[in-house]
OpenMM code with the backbone's topology and positions (N, CA, C; nanometers):
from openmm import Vec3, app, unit

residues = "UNK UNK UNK UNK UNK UNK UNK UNK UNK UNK UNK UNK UNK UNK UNK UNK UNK UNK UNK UNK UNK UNK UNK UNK UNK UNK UNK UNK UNK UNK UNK UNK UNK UNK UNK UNK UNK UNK UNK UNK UNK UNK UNK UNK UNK UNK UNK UNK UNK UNK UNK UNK UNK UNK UNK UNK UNK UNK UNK UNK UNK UNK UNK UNK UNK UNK UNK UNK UNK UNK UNK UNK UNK UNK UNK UNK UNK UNK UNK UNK UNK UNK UNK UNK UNK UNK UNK UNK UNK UNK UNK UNK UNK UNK UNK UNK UNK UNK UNK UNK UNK UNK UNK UNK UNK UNK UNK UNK UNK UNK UNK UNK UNK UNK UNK UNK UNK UNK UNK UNK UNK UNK UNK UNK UNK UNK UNK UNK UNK UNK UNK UNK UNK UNK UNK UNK UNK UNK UNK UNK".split()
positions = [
    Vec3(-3.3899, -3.7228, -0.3007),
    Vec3(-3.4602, -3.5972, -0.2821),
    Vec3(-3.3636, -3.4885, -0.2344),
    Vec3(-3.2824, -3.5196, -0.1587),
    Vec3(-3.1603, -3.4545, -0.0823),
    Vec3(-3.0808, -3.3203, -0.1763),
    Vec3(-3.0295, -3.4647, -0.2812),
    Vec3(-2.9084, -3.4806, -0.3941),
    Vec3(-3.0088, -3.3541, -0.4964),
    Vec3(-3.1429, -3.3692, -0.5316),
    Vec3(-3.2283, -3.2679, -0.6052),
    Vec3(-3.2332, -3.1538, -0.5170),
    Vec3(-3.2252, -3.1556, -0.4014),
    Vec3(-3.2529, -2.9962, -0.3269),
    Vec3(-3.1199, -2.9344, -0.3502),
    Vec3(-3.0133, -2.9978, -0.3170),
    Vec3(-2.9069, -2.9092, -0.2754),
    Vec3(-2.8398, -2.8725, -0.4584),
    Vec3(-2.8645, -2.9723, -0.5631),
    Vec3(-2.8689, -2.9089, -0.6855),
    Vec3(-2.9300, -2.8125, -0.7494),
    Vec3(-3.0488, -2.8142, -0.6937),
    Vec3(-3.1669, -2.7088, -0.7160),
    Vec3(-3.0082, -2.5311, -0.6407),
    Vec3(-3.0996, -2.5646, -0.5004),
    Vec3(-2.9742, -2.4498, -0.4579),
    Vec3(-2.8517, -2.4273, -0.5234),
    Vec3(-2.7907, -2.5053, -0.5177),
    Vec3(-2.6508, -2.4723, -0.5717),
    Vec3(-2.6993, -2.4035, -0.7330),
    Vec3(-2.7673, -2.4252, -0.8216),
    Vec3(-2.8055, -2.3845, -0.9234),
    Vec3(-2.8527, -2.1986, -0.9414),
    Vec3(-2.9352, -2.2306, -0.8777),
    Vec3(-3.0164, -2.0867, -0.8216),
    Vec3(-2.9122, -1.9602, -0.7051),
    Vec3(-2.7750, -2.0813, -0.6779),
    Vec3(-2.6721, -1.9393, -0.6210),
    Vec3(-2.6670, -1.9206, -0.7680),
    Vec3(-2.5602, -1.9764, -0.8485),
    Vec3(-2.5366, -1.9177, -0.9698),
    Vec3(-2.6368, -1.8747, -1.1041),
    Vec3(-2.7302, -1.8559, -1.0651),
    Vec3(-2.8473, -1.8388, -1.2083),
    Vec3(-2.9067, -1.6803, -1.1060),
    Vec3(-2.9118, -1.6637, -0.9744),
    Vec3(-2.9659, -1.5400, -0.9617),
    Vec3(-2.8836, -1.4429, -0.9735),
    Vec3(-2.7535, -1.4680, -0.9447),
    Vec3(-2.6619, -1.2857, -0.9343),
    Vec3(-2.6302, -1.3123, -1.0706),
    Vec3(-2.6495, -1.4397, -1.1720),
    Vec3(-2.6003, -1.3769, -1.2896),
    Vec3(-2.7067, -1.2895, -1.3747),
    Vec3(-2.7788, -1.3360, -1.3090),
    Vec3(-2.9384, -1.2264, -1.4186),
    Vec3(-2.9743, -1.1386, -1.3037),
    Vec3(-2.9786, -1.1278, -1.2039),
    Vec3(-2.9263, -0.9892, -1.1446),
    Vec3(-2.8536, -0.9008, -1.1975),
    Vec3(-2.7334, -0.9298, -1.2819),
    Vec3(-2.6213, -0.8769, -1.3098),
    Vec3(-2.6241, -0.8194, -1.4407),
    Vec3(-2.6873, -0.9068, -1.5283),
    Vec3(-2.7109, -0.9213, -1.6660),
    Vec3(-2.8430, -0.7982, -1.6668),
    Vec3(-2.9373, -0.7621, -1.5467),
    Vec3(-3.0779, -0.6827, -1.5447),
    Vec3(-2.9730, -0.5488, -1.5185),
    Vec3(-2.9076, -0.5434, -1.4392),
    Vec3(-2.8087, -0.4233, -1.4044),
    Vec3(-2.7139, -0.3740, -1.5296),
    Vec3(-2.6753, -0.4818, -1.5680),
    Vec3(-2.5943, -0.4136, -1.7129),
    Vec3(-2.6468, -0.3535, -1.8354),
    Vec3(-2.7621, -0.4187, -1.8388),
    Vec3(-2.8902, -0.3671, -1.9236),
    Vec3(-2.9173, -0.2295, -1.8804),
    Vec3(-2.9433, -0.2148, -1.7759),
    Vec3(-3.0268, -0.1203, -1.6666),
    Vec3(-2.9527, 0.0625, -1.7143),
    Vec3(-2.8457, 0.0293, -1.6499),
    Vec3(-2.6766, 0.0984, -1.6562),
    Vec3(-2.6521, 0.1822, -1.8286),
    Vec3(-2.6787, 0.0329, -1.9325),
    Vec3(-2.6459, 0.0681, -2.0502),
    Vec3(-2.7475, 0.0757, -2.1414),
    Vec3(-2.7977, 0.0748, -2.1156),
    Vec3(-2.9897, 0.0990, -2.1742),
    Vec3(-2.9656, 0.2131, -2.3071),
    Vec3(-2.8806, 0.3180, -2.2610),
    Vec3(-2.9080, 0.4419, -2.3855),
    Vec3(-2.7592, 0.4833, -2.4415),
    Vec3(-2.6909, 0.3691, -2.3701),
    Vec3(-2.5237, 0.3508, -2.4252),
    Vec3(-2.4767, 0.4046, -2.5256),
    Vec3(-2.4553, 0.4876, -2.6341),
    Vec3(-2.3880, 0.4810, -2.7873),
    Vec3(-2.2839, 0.3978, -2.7748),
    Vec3(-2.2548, 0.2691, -2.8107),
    Vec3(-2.1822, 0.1391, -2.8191),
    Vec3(-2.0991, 0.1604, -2.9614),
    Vec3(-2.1384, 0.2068, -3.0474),
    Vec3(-2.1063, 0.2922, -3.2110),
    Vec3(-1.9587, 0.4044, -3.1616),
    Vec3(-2.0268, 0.5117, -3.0747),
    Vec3(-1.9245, 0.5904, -3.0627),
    Vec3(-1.8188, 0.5485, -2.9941),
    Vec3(-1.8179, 0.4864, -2.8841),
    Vec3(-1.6987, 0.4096, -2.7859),
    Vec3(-1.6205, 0.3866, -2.8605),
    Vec3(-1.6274, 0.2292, -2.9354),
    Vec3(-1.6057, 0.1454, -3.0403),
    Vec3(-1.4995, 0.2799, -3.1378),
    Vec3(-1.5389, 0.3632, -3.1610),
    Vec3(-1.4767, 0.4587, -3.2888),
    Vec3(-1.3843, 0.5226, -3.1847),
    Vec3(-1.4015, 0.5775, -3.0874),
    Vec3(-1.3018, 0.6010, -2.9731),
    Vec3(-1.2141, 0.5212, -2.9268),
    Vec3(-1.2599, 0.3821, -2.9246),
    Vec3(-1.1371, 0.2923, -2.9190),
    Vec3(-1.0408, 0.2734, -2.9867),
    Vec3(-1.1092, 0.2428, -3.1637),
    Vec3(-0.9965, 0.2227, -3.2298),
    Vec3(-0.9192, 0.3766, -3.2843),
    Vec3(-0.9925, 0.4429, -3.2686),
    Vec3(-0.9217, 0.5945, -3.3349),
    Vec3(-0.7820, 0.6477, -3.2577),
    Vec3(-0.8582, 0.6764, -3.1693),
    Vec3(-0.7817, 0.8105, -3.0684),
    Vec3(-0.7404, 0.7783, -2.8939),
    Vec3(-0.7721, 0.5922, -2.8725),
    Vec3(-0.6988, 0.5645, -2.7525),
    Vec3(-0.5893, 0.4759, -2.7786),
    Vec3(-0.4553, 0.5260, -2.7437),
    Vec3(-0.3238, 0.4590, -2.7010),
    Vec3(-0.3326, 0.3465, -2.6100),
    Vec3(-0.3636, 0.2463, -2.6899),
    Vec3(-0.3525, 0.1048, -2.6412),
    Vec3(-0.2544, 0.0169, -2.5020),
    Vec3(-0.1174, 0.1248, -2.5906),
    Vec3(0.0074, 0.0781, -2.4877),
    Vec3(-0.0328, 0.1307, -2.2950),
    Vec3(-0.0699, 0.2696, -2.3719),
    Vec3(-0.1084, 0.3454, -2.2148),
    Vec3(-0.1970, 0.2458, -2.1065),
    Vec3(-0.2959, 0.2108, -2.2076),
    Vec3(-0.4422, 0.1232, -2.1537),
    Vec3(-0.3631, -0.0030, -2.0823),
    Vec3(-0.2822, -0.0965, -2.1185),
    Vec3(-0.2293, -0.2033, -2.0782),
    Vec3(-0.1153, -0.1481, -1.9738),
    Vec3(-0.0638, -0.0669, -1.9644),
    Vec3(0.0349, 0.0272, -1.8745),
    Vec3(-0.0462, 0.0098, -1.7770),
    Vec3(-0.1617, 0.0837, -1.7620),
    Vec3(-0.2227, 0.1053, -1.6357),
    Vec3(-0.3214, -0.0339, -1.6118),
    Vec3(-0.3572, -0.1465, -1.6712),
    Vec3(-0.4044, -0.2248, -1.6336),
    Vec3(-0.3115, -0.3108, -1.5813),
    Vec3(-0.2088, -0.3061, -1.5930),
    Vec3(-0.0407, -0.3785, -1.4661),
    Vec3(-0.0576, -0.3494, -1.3577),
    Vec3(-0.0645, -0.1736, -1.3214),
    Vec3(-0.0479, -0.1266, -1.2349),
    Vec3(-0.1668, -0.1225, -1.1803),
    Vec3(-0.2634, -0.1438, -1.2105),
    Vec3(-0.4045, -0.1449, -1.1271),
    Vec3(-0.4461, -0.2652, -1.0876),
    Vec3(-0.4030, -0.3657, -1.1721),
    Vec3(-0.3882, -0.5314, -1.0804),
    Vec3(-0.2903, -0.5510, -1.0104),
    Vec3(-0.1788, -0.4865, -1.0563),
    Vec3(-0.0685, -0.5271, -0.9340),
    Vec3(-0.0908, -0.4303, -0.8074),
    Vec3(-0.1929, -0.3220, -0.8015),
    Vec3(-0.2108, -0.2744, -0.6506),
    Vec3(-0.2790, -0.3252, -0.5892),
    Vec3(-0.3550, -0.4307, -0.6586),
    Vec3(-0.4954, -0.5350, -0.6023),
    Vec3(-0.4020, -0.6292, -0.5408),
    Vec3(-0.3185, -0.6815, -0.5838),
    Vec3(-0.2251, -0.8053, -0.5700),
    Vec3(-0.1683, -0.7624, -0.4420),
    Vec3(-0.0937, -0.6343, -0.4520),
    Vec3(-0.0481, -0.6102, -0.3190),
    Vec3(-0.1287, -0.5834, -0.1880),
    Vec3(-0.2163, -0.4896, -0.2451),
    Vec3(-0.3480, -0.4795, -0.0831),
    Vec3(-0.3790, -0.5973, -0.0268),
    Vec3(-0.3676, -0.7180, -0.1321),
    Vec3(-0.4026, -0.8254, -0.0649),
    Vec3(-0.3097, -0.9159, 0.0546),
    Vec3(-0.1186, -0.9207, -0.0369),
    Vec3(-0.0576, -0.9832, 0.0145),
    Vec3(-0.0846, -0.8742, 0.1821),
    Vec3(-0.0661, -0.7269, 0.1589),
    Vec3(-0.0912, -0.6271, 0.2655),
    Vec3(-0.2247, -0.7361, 0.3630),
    Vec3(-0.3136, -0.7370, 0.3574),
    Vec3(-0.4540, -0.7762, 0.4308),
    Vec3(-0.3406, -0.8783, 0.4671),
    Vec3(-0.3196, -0.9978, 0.4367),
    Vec3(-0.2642, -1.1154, 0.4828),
    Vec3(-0.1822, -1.0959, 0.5783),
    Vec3(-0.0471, -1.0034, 0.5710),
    Vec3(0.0123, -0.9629, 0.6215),
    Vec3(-0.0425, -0.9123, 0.7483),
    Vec3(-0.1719, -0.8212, 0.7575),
    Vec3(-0.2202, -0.7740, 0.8833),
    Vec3(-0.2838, -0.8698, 0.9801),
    Vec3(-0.3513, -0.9716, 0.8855),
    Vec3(-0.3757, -1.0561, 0.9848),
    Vec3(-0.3122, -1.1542, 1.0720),
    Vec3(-0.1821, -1.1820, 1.0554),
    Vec3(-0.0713, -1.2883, 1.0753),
    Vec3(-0.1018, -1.2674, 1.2339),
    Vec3(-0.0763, -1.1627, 1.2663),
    Vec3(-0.0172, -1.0980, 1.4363),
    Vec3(-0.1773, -1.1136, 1.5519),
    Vec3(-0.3339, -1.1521, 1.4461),
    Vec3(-0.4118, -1.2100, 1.4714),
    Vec3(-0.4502, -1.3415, 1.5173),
    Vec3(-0.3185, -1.4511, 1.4731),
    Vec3(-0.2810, -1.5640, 1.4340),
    Vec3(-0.4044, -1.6297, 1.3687),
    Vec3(-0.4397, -1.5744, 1.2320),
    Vec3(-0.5524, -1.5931, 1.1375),
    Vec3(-0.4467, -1.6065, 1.0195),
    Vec3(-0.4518, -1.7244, 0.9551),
    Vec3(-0.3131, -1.7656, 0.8466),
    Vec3(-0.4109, -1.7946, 0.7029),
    Vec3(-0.4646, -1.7080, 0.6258),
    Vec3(-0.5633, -1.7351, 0.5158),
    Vec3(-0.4620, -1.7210, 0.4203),
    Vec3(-0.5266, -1.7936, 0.3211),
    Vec3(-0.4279, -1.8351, 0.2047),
    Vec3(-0.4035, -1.6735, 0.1228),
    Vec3(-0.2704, -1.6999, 0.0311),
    Vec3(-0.2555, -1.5288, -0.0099),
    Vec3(-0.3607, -1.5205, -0.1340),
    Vec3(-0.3677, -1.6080, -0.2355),
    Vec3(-0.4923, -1.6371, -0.3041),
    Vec3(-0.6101, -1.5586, -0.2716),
    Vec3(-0.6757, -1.6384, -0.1841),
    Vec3(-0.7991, -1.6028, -0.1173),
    Vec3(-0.8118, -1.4563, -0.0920),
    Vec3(-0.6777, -1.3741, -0.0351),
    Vec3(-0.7196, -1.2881, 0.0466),
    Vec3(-0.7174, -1.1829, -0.1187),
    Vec3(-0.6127, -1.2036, -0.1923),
    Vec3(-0.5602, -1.1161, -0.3103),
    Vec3(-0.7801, -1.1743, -0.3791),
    Vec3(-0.8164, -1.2418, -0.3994),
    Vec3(-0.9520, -1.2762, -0.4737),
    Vec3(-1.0514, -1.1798, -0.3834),
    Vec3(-1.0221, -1.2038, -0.2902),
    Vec3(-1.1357, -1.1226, -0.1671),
    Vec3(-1.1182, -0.9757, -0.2493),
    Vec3(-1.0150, -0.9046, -0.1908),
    Vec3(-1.0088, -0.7448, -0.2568),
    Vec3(-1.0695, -0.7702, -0.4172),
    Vec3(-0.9948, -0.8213, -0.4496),
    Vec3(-1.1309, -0.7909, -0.6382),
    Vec3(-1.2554, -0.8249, -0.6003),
    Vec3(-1.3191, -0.8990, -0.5349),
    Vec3(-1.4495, -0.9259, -0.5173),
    Vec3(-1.5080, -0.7486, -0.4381),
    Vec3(-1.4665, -0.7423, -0.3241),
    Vec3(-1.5039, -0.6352, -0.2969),
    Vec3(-1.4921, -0.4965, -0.3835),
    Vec3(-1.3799, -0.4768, -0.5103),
    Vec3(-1.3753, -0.3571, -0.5536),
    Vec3(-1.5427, -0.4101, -0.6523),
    Vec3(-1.5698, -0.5079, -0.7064),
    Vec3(-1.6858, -0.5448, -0.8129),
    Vec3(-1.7494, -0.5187, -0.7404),
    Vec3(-1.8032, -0.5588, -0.5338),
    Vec3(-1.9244, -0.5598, -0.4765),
    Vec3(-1.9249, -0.3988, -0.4558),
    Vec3(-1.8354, -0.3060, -0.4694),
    Vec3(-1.8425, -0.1568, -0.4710),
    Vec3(-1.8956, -0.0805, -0.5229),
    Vec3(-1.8978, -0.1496, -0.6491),
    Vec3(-1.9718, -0.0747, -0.7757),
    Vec3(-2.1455, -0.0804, -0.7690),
    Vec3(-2.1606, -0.2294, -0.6930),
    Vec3(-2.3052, -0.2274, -0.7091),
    Vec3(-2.3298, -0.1221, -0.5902),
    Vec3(-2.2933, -0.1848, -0.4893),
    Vec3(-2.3459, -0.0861, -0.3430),
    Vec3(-2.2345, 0.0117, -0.3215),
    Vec3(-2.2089, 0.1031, -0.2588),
    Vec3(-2.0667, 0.1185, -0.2153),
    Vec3(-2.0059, 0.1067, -0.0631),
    Vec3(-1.9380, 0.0586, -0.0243),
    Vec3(-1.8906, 0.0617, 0.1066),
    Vec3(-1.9330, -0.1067, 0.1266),
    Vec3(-1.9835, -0.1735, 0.0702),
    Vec3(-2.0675, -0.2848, 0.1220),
    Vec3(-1.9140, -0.4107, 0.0737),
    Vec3(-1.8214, -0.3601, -0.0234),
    Vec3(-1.7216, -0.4344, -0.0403),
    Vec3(-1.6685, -0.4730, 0.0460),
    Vec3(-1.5875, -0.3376, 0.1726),
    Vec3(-1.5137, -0.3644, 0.2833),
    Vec3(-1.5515, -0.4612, 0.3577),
    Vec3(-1.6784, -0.5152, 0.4021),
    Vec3(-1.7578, -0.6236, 0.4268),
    Vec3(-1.7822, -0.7554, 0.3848),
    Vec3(-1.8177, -0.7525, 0.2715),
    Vec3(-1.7854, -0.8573, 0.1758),
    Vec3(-1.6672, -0.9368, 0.1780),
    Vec3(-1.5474, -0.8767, 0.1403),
    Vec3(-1.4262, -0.9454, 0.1966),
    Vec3(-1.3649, -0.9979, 0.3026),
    Vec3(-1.4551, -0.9537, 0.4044),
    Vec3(-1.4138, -1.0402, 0.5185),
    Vec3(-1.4929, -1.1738, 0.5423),
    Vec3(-1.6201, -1.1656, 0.4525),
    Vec3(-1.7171, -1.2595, 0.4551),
    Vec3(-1.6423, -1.3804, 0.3342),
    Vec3(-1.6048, -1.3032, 0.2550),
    Vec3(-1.5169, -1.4201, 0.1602),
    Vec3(-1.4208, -1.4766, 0.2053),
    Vec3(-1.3319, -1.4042, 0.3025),
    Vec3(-1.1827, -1.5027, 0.3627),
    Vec3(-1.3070, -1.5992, 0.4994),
    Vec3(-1.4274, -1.5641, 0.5550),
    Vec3(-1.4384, -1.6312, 0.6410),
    Vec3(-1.5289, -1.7658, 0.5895),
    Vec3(-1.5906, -1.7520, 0.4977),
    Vec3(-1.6119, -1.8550, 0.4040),
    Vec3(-1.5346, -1.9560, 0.3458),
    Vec3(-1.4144, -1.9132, 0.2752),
    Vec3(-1.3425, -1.9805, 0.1810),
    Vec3(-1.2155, -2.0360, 0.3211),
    Vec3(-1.1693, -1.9571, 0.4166),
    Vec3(-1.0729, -1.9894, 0.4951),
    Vec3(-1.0738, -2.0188, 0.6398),
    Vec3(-1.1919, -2.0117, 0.6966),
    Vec3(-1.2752, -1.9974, 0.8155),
    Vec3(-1.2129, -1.8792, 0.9276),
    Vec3(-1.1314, -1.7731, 0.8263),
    Vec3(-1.1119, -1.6850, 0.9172),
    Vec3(-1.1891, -1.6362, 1.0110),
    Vec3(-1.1810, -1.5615, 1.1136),
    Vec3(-1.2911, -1.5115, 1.2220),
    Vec3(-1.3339, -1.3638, 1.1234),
    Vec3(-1.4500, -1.3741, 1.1199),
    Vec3(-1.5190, -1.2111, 1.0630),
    Vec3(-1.5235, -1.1194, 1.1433),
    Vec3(-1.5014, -1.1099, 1.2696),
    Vec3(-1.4772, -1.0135, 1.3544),
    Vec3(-1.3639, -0.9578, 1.3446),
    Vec3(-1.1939, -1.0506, 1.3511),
    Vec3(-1.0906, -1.0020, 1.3340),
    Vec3(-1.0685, -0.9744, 1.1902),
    Vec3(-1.1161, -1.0077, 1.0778),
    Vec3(-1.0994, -0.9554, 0.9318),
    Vec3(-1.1520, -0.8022, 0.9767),
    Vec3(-1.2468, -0.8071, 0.9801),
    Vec3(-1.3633, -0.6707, 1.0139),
    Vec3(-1.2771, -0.5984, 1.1217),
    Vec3(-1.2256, -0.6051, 1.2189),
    Vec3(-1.1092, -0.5320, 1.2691),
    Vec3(-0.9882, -0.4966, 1.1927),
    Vec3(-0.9515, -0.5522, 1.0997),
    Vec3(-0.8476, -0.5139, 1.0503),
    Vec3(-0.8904, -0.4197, 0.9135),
    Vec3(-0.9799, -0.4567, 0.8966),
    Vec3(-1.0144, -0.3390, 0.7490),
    Vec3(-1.0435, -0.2124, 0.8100),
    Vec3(-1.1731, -0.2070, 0.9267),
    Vec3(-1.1648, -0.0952, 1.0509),
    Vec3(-1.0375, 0.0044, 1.0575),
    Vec3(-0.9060, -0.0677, 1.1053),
    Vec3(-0.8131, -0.0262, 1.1220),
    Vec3(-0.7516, 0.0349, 1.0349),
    Vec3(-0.7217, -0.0355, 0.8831),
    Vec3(-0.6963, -0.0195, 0.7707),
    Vec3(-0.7898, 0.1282, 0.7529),
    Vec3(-0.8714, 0.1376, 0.7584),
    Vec3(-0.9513, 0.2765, 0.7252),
    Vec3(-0.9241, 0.4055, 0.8178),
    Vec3(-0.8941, 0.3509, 0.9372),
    Vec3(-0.8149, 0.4622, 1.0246),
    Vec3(-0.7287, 0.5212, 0.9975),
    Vec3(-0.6537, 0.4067, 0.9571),
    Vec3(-0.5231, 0.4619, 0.9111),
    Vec3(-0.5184, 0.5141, 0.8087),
    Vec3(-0.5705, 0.4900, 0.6992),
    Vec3(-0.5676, 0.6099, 0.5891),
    Vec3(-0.6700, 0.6814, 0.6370),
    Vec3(-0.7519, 0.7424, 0.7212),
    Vec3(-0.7967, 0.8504, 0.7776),
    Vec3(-0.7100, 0.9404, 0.8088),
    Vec3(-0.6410, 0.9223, 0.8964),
    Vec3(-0.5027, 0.9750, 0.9523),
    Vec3(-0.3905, 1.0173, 0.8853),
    Vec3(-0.3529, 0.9737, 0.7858),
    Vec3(-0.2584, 0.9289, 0.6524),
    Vec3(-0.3081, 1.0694, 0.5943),
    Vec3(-0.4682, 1.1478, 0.5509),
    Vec3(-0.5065, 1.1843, 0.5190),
    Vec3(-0.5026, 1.3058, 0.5373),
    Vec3(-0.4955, 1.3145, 0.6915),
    Vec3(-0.5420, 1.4334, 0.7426),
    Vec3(-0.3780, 1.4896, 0.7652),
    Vec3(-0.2896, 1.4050, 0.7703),
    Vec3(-0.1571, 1.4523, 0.7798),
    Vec3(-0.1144, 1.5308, 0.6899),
    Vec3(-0.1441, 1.4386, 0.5507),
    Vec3(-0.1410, 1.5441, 0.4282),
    Vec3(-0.2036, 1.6665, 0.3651),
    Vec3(-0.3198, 1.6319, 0.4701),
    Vec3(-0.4324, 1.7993, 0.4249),
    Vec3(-0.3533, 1.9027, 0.5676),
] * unit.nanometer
topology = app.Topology()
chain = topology.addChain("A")
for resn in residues:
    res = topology.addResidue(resn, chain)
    for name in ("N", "CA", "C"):
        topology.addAtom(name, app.Element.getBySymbol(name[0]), res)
């Protein structure tokens, strides 16, 4: 009976956010022209450019992450670089649905997957936001 509950659950994590997801993409693209894109793709977008900037937009994910890891060391919180580099993509995807709800999320994923403390993740993204607060205002 056990072995049927916790299959049941484990089933129903992955069967609700995917048709959650699948109702949202629908939702989003409901009145899409999918025709015109498509003719915009192959016509008049520079392919090379497109893969140019998809390097550089995973490799800044890659780094914010080894960055997060890095901040937490001096915490003595040692999460794998994996984990922490997966956390930031999870949160830029959990952004899109909610916004702001990512920065959160990722600390809930390293404390899940690595048993980091969610208080000191959540302090360090805190901080992380200060500081480009500041960063910000230097330049304005």
């Amino acid at each position: 009976m056990n072995l049927a509950s916790n299959s049941l659950k484990y089933g129903l994590q992955i069967l609700i956010p995917l048709c959650l997801g699948g109702i949202i993409l629908w939702w989003m693209y409901r009145d899409f022209d999918f025709s015109s894109a498509w003719e915009v793709m192959q016509s008049e977008m520079t392919w090379s450019w497109m893969l140019l900037s998809l390097i550089f937009g995973i490799m800044s994910h890659v780094i914010r992450g080894i960055r997060w890891k890095l901040t937490l060391a001096p915490l003595q919180e040692y999460p794998k670089t994996g984990n922490c580099i997966y956390a930031i993509f999870f949160s830029y995807a959990a952004n899109l649905i909610i916004p702001r709800v990512g920065e959160v999320s990722r600390c809930g994923v390293l404390s899940k997957y690595d048993g980091t403390s969610f208080s000191k993740s959540l302090g360090t993204v805190v901080t992380e936001r200060l500081i480009d607060m500041v960063c910000v205002l230097v330049l304005t």
